[in-house]
C-alpha positions as CSV (number, residue, x, y, z in Angstrom):
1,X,-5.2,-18.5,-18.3
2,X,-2.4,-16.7,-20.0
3,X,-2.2,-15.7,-23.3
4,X,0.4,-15.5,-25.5
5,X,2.3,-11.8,-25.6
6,X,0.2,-10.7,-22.7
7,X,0.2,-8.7,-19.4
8,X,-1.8,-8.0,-16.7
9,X,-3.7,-4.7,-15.7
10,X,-1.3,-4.2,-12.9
11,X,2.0,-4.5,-15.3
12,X,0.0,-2.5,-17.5
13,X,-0.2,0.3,-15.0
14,X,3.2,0.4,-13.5
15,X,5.0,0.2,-16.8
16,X,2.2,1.8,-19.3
17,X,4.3,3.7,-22.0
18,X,6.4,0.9,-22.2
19,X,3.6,-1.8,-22.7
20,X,2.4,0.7,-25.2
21,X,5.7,1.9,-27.5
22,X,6.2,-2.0,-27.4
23,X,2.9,-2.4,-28.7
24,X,3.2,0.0,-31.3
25,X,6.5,-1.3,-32.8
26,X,5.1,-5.1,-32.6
27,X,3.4,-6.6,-35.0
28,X,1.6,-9.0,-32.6
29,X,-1.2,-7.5,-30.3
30,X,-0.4,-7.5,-27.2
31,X,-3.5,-9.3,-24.4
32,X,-4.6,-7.1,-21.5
33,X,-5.9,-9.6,-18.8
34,X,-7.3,-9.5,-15.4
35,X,-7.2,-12.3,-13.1
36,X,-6.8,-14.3,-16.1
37,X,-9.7,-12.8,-18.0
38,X,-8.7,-11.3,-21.8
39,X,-10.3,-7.7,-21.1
40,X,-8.6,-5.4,-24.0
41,X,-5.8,-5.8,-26.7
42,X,-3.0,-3.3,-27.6
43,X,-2.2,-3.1,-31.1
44,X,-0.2,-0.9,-33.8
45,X,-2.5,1.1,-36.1
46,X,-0.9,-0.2,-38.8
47,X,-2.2,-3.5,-37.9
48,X,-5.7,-2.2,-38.0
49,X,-8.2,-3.0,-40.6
50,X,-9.0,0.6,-42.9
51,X,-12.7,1.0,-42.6
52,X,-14.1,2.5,-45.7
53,X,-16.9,5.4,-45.3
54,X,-20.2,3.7,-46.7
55,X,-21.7,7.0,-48.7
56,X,-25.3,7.6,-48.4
57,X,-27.3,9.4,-51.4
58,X,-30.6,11.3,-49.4
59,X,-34.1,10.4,-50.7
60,X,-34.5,14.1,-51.7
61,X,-31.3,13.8,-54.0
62,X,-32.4,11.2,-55.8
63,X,-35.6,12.6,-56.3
64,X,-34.4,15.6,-57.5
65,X,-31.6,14.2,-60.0
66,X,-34.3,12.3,-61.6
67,X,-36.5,15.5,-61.4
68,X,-34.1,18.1,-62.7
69,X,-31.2,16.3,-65.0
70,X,-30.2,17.2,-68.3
71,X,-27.8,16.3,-70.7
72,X,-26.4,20.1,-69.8
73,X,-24.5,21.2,-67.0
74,X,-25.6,24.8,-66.5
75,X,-29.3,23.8,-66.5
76,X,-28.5,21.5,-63.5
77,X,-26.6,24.1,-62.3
78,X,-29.2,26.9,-63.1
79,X,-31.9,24.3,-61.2
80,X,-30.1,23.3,-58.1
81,X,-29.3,27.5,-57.9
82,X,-32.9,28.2,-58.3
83,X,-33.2,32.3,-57.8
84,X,-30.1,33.5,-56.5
């Protein structure tokens, strides 16, 4: 089965910084396939999706916002500073 804009492992091989600058200027990924079998994908970076970072707020911050906050900024401060 061949796919469209694809090459073999073996073409891959012999010609691999070609298969890949040809990638990278394409905007079409380009199939990896052995004997027939779709087994990776070449594709610009630009083409990629932009994952986001998913933040994560700790247990122990929470609990301490809601322990320690203040309308004031230097008694946060002073609090999150304890004795130093």
């Amino acid at each position: 089965m061949a796919y469209k804009g694809s090459i073999t492992i073996k073409q891959l091989h012999a010609k691999t910084g070609e298969q890949v600058r040809r990638a990278g200027q394409s905007r079409t990924p380009v199939s990896i396939t052995d004997r027939g079998k779709l087994v990776a994908v070449l594709v610009a970076p630009h083409l990629l999706p932009v994952k986001r970072k998913r933040r994560t707020v700790l247990r122990e911050y929470t609990a301490f916002l809601a322990k320690y906050r203040s309308n004031d900024a230097l008694d946060d401060l002073d609090a999150v500073r304890g004795d130093r």
